[in-house]
PATIKE-772584 format. One record per residue: residue number from 1; x negated, y negated, z negated of N, C-alpha, C in turn. Coordinates in steps of 0.1 Angstrom, whole numbers, m for minus. Each point is the difference from the previous one (the first is absolute). Layout:
N
(NUM, (X, Y, Z), (X, Y, Z), (X, Y, Z));
...
//
This chain:
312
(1, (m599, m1513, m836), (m10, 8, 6), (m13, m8, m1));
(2, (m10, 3, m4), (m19, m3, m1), (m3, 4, 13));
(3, (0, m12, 9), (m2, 2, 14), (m17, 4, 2));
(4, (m6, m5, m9), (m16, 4, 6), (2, 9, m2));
(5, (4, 8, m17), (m3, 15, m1), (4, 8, 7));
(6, (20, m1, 4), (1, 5, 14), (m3, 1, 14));
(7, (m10, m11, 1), (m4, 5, 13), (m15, 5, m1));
(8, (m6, 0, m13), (m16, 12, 0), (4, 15, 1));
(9, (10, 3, m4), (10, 16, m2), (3, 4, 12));
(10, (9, m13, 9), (5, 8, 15), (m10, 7, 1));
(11, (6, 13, 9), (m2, 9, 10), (8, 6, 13));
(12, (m5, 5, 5), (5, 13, 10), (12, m1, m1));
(13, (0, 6, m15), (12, 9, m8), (15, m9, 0));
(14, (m7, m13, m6), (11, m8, 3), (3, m6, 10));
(15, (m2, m2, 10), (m1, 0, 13), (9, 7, 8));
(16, (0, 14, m5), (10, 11, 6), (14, 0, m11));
(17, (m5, m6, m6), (14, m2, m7), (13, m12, 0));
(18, (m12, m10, 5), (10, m10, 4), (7, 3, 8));
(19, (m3, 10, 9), (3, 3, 10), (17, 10, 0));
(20, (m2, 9, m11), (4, 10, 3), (9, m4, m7));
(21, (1, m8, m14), (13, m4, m4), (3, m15, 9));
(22, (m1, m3, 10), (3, m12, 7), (m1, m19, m11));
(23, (m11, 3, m6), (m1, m9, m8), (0, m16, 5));
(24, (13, m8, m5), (2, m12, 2), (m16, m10, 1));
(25, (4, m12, 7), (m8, m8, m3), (8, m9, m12));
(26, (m11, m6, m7), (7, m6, m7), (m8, m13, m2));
(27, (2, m9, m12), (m9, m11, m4), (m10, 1, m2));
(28, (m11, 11, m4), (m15, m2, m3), (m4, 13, 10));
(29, (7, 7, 14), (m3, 8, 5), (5, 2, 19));
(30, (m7, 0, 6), (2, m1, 14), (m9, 3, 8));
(31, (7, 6, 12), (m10, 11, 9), (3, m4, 14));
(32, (m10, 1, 3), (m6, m5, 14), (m11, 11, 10));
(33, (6, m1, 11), (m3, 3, 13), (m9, m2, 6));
(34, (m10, 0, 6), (m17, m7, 7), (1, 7, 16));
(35, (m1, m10, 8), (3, m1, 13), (m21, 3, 8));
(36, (m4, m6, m11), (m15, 3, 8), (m7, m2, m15));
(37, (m8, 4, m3), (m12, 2, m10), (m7, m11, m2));
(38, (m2, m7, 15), (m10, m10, m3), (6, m14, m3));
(39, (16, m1, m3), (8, m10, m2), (m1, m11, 11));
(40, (0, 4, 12), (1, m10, 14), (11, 1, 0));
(41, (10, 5, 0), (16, m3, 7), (5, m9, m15));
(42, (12, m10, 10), (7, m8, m10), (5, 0, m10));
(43, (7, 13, 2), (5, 4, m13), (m2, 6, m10));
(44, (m14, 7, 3), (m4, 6, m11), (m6, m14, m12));
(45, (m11, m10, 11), (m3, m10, m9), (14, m5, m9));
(46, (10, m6, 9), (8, m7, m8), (5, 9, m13));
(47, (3, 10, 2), (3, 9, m11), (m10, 1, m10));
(48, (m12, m3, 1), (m8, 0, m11), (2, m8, m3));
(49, (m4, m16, 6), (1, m12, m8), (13, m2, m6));
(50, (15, 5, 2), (11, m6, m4), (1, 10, m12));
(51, (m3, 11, m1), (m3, 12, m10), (m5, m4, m12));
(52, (m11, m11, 1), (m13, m4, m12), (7, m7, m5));
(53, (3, m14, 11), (5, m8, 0), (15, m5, m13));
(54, (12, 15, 5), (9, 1, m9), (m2, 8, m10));
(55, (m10, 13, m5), (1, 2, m11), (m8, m12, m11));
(56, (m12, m4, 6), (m4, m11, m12), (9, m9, m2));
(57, (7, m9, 10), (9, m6, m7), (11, 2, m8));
(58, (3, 18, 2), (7, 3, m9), (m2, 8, m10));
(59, (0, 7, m3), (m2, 9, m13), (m16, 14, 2));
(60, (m3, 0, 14), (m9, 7, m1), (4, 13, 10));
(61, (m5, 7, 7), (3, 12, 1), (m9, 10, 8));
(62, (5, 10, 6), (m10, 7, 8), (3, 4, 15));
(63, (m4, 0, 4), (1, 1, 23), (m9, 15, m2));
(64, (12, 10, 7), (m4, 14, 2), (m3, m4, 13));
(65, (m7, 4, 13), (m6, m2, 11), (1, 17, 2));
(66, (7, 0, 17), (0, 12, 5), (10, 13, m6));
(67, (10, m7, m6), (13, 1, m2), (13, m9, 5));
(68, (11, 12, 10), (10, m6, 5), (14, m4, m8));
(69, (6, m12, 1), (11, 0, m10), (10, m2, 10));
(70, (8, 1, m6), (11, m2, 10), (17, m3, m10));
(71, (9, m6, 2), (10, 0, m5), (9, 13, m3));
(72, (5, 1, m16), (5, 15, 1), (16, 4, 1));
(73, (5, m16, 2), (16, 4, 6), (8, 0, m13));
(74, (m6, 2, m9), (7, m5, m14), (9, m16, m3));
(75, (8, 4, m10), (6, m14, m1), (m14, m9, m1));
(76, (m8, 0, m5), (m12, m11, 0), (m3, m3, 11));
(77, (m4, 15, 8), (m7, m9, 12), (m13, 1, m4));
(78, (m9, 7, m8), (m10, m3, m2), (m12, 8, 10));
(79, (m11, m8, 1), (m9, 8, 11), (m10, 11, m13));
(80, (m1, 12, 2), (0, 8, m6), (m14, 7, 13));
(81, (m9, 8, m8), (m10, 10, 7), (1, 12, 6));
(82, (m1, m2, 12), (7, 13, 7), (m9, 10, 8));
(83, (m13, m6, 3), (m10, 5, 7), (m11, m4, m6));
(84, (m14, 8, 7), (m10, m5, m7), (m11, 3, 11));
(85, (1, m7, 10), (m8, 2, 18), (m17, m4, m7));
(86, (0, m6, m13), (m13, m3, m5), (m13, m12, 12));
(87, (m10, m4, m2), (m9, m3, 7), (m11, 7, 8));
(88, (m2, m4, 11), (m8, 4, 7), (m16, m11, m1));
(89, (m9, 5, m3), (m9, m8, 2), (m3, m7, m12));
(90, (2, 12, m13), (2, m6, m11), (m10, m8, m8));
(91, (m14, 3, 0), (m9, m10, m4), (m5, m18, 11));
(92, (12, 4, 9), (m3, m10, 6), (6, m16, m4));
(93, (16, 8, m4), (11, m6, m3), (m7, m5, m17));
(94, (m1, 5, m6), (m7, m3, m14), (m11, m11, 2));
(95, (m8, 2, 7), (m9, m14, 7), (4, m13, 2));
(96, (10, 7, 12), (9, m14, 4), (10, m9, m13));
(97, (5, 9, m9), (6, m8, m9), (m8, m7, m8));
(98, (m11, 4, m5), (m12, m4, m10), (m3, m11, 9));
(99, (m3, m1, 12), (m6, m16, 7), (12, m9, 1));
(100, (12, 1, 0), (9, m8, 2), (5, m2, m13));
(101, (m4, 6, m13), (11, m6, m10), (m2, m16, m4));
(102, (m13, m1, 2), (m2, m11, m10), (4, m11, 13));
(103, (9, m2, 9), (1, m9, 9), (17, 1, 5));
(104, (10, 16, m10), (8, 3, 7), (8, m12, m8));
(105, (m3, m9, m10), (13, m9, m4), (m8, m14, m4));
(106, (4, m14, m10), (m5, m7, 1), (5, m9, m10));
(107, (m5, 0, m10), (m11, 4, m8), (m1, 18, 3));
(108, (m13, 3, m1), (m3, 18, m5), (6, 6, m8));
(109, (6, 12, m1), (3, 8, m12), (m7, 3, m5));
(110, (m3, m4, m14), (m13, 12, m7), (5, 13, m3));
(111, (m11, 12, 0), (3, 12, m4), (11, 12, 6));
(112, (m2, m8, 17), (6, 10, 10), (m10, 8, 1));
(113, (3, 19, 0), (m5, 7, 1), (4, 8, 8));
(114, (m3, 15, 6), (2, 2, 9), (m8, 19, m3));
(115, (13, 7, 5), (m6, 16, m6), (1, 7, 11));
(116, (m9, 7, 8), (7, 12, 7), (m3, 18, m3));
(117, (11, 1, 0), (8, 15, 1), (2, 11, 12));
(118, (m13, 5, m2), (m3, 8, 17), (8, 13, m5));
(119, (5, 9, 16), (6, 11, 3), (m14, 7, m3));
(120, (m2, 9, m10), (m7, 7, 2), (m8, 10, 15));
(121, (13, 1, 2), (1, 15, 11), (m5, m7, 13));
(122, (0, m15, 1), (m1, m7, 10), (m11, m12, 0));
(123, (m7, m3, 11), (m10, m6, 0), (4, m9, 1));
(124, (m3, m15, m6), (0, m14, m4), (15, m3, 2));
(125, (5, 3, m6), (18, 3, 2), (4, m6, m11));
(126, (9, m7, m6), (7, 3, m10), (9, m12, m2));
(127, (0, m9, m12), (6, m9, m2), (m8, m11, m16));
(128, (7, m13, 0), (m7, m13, m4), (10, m3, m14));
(129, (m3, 4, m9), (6, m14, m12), (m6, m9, m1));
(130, (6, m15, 2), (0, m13, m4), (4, m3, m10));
(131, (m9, m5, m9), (3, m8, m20), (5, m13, 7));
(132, (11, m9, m1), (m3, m13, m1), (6, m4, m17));
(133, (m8, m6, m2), (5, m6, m17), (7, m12, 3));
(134, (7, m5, m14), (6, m7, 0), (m9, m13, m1));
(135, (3, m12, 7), (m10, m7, m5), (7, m13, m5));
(136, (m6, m10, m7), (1, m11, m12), (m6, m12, 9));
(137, (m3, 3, 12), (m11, m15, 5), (11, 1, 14));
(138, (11, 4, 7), (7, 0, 10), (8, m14, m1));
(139, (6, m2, 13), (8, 9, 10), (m15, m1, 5));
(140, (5, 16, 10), (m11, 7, 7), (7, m6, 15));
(141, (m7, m7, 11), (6, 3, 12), (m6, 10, 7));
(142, (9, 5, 9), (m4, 15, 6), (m7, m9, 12));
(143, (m12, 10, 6), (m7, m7, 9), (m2, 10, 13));
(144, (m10, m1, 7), (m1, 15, 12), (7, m7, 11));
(145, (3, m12, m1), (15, m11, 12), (11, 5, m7));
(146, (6, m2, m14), (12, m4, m2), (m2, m10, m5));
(147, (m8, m4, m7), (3, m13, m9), (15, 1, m9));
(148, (2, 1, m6), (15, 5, m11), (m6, 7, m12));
(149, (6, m8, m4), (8, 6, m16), (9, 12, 1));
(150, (m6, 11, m9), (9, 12, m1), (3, 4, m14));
(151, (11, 6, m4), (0, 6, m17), (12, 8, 7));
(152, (m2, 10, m15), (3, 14, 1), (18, m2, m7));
(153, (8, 6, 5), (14, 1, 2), (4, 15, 2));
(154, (5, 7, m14), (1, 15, 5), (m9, 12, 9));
(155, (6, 0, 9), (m8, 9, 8), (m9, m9, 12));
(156, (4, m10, 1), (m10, m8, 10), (m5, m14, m2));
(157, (m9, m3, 11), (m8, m13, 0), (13, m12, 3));
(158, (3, m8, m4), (3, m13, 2), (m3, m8, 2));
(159, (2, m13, 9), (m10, m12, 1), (5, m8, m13));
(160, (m4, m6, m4), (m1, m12, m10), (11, m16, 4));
(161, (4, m3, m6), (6, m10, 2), (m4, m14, 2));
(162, (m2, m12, 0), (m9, m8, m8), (2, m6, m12));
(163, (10, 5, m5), (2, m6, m17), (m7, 14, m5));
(164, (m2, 9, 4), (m3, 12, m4), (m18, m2, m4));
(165, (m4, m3, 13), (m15, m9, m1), (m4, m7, m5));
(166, (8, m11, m9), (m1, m11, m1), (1, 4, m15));
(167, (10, 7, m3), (1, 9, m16), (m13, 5, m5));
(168, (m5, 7, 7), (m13, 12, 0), (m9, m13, m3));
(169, (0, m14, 8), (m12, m7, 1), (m1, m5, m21));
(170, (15, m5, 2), (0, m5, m14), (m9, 12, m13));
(171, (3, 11, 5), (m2, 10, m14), (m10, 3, 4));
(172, (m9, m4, 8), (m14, 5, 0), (m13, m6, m13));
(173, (m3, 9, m1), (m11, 0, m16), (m9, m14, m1));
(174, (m1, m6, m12), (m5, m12, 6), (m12, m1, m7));
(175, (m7, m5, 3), (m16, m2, m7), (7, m15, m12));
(176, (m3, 8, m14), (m4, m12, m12), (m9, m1, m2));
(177, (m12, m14, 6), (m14, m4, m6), (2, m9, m11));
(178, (m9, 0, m3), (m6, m8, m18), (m13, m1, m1));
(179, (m4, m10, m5), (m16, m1, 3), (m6, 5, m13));
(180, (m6, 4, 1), (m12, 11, m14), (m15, m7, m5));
(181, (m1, m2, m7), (m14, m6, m4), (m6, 8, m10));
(182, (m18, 2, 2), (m2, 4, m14), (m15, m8, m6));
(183, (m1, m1, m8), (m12, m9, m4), (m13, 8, m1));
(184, (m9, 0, 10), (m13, 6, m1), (m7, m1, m7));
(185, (3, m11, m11), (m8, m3, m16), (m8, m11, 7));
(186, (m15, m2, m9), (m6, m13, m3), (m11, 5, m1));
(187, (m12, m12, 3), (m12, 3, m2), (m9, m15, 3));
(188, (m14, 2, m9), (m6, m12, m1), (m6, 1, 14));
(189, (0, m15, 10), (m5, 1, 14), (0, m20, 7));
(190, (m16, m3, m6), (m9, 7, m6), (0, m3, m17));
(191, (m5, m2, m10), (m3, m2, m16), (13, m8, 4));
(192, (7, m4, m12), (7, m11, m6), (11, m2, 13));
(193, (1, 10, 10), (14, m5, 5), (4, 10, 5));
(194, (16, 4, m4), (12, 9, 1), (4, 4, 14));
(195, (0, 9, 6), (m3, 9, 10), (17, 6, m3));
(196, (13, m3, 7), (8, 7, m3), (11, 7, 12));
(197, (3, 13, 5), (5, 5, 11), (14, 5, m1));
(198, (9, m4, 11), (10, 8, m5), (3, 7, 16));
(199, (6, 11, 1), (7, 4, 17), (10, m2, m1));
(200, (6, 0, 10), (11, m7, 8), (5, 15, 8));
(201, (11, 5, 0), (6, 5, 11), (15, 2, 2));
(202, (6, 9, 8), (15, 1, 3), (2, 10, m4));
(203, (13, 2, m6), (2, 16, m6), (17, 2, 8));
(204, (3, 10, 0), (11, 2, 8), (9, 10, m7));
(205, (9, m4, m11), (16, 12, m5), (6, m2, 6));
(206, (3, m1, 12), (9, 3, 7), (4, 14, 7));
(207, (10, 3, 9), (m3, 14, 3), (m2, 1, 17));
(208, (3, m14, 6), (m10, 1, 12), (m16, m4, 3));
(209, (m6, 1, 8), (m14, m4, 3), (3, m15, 2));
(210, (m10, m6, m3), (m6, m18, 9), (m11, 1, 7));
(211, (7, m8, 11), (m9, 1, 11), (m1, m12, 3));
(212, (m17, m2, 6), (m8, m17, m2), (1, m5, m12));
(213, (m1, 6, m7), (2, m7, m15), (m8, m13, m3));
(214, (0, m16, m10), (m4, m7, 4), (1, m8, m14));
(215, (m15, m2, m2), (0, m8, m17), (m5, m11, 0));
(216, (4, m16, m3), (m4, m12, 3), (2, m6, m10));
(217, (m12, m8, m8), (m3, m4, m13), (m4, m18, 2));
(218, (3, m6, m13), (m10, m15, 0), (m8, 4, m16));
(219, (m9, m2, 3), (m8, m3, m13), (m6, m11, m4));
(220, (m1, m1, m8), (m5, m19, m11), (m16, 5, m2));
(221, (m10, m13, 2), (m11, 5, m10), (1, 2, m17));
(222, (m7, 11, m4), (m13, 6, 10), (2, 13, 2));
(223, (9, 2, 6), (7, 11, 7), (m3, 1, 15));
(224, (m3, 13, 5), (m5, 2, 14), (0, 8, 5));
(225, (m1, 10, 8), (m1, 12, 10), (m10, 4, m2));
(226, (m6, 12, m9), (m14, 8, 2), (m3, 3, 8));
(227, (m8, m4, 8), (m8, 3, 12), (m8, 15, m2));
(228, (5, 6, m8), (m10, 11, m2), (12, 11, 5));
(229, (13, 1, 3), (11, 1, m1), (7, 11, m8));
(230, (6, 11, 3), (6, 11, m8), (m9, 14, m5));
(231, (m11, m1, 10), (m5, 10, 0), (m18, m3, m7));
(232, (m3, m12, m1), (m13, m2, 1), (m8, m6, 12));
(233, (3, 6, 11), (m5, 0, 11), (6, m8, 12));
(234, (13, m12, m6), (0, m10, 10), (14, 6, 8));
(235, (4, 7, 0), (12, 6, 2), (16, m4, m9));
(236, (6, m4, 3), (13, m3, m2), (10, 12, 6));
(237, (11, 2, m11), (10, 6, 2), (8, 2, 11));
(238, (3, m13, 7), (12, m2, 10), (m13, m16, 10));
(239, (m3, 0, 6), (m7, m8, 11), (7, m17, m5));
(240, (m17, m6, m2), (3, m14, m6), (6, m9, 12));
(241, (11, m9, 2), (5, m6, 7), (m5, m13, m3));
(242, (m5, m11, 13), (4, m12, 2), (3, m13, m17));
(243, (m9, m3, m5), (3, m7, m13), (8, m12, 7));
(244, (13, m5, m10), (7, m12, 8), (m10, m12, m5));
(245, (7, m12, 0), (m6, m13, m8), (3, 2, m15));
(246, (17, 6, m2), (1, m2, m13), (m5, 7, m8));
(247, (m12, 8, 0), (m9, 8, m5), (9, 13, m4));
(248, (10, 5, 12), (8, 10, 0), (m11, 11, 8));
(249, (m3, 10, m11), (m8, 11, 2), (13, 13, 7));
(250, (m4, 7, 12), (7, 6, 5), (m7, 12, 4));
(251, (7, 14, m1), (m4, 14, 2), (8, 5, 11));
(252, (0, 7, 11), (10, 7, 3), (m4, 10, 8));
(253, (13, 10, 0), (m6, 15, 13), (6, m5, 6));
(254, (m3, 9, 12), (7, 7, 11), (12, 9, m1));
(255, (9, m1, 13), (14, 11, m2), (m6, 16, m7));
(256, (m14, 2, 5), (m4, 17, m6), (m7, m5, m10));
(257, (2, m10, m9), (m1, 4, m16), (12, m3, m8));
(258, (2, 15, m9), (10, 4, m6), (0, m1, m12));
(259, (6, m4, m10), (2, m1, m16), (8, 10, m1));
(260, (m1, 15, m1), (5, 8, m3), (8, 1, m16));
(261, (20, 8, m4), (2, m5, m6), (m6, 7, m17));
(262, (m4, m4, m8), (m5, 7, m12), (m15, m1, m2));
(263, (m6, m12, 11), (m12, m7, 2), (m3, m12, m1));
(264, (m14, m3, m5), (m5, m13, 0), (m14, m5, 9));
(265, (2, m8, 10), (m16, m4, 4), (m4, m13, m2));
(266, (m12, 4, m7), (m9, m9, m6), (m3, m14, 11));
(267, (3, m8, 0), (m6, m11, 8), (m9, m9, 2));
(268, (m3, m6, m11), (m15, m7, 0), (m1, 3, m16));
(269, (m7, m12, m3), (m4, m9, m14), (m6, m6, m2));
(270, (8, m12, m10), (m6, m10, m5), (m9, m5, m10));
(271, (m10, m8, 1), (m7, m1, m11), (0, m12, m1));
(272, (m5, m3, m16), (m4, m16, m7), (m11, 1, m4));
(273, (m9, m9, 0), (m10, m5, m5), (1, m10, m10));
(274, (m1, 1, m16), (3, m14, m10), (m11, 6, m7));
(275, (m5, m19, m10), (m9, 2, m11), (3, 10, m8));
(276, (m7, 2, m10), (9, 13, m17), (1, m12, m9));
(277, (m6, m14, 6), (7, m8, m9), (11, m10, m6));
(278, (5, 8, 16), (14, m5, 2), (9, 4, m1));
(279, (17, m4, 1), (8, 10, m3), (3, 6, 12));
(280, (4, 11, m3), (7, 11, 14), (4, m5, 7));
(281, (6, m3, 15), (7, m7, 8), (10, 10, m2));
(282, (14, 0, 3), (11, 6, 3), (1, 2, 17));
(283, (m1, 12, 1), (8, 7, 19), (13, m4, 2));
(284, (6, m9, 6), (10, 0, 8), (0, m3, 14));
(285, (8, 14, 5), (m5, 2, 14), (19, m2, 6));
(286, (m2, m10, 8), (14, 1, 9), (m3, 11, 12));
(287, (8, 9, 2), (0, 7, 9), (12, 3, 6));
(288, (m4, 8, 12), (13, 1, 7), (m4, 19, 8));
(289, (8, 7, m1), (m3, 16, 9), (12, 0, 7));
(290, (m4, 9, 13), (8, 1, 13), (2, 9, 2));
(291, (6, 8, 9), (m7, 8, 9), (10, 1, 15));
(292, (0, 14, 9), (8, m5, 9), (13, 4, m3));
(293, (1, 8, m5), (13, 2, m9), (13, m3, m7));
(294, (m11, m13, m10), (12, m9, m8), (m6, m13, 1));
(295, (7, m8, m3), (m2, m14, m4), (m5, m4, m8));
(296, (m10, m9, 2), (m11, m5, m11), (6, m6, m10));
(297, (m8, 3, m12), (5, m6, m11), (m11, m8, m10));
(298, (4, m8, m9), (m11, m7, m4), (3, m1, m19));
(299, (m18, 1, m3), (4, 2, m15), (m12, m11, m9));
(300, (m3, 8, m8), (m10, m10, m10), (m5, 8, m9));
(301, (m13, 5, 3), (m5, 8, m12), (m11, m11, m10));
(302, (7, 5, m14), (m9, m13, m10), (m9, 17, m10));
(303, (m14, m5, 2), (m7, 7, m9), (m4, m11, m10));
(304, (2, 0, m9), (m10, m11, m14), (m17, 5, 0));
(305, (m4, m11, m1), (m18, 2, m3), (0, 13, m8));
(306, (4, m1, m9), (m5, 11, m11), (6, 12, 5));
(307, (11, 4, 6), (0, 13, 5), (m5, 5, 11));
(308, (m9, m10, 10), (m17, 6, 5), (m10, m2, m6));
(309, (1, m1, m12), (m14, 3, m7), (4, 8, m11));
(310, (10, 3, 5), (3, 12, m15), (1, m1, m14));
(311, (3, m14, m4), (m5, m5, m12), (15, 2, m9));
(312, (0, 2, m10), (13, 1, m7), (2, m18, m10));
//
């Protein structure tokens, strides 16, 4: 099932049909009851947060709201749709979910949505689909005062285990950085002495984000930090940090700067100043990049004279 595209399609229609053929809950589908609109009673909150909570950690699915399920006595046992008492106070309950999603788990789900499906015949009446997608950045804990881990098991929510947790933690997406350089070319500054720039930044194939990402260099003369920085205008990439003694040049963010993955940000750049009557110096830059994510690692970028000045 194409869970987004199935839930732009719900309607009414199907609504009264889950109904009428007493349609199971199953792994990417489950229906739920609302006690107040404005989500003040316990159980409505907890039901949302353990709801989000277990389909992102598991495969994804959808929360009908204002549908009764109930067990149908079958050898399964399964809770199946039997009513459909719908909501009262329907644009209110749609409010209430939209302020609480981004706080109902922890980390956030991206790309929880939220549809409602009014009774015609009836004024602000009706009932709520919930998208939760599968997500790649979990375990989600459910929040609202549970604090727990939940994933999806058949027809219901389950709490999580902690090897269950601890699994989810391992396979969560990880940010691959690599540092990117490009040579801004050369130029006379002033007569008879070589003007040569190159940038510096972090690039990220990985398929999680980095967060505080963090790029720390030594450079030899006549190598140096353009003061003019990435943009022209004195601005640097990622906020210049604290120079040590060992002429260890340091950059770094904050937890809300992100290296998003299939991105690169530019960080500073360095320039040389040498005669044209002399030879090229060679760039070798020891560096080391972080972030909060993974563990720093350290490398050695060697550029030869002649390949910043372009010379064959």
């Amino acid at each position: 099932m194409n869970l987004p595209i199935y839930f732009q399609s719900l309607s009414l229609t199907d609504i009264e049909r889950f109904v009428a053929e007493n349609r199971e809950e199953d792994l990417h589908l489950d229906f739920k009851l609302v006690k107040d609109a404005g989500l003040t009673q316990r159980d409505d909150r907890k039901n949302f947060a353990a709801a989000v909570s277990g389909f992102a950690n598991s495969d994804g699915g959808l929360i009908i709201w204002g549908v009764d399920a109930r067990k149908n006595g079958n050898a399964e046992d399964l809770d199946c749709a039997c009513d459909m008492p719908g909501i009262s106070d329907l644009k209110r309950f749609v409010t209430r979910l939209n302020e609480l999603t981004g706080s109902v788990t922890n980390p956030t789900v991206e790309g929880v949505d939220h549809k409602s499906i009014a009774i015609p015949t009836e004024t602000n009446r009706g009932f709520v689909a919930t998208l939760v997608p599968r997500s790649d950045s979990g375990p989600h804990m459910a929040k609202l005062g549970e604090d727990r881990y939940y994933r999806r098991s058949g027809s219901a929510f389950v709490k999580m285990e902690h090897f269950e947790v601890a699994d989810m933690f391992g396979r969560r997406p990880q940010p691959k950085l690599s540092l990117f350089h490009k040579r801004r070319g050369y130029n006379k500054w002033p007569p008879n002495l070589w003007r040569v720039q190159v940038e510096l930044g972090i690039e990220n194939r990985g398929r999680g984000s980095a967060r505080a990402p963090c790029l720390s260099f030594r450079l030899k003369p006549p190598f140096g930090i353009d003061d003019y920085g990435v943009d022209g205008n004195y601005n640097h990439g990622l906020p210049k940090l604290l120079n040590a003694r060992d002429r260890t040049a340091r950059f770094g963010g904050s937890g809300d700067t992100l290296v998003h993955p299939g991105t690169a940000l530019p960080v500073t750049v360095i320039v040389a100043h040498f005669s044209e009557t002399t030879e090229p110096p060679d760039l070798v830059l020891e560096y080391e990049i972080s972030s909060a994510d993974i563990p720093p690692f350290k490398d050695t970028l060697l550029l030869r004279g002649k390949e910043l000045l372009d010379v064959d």
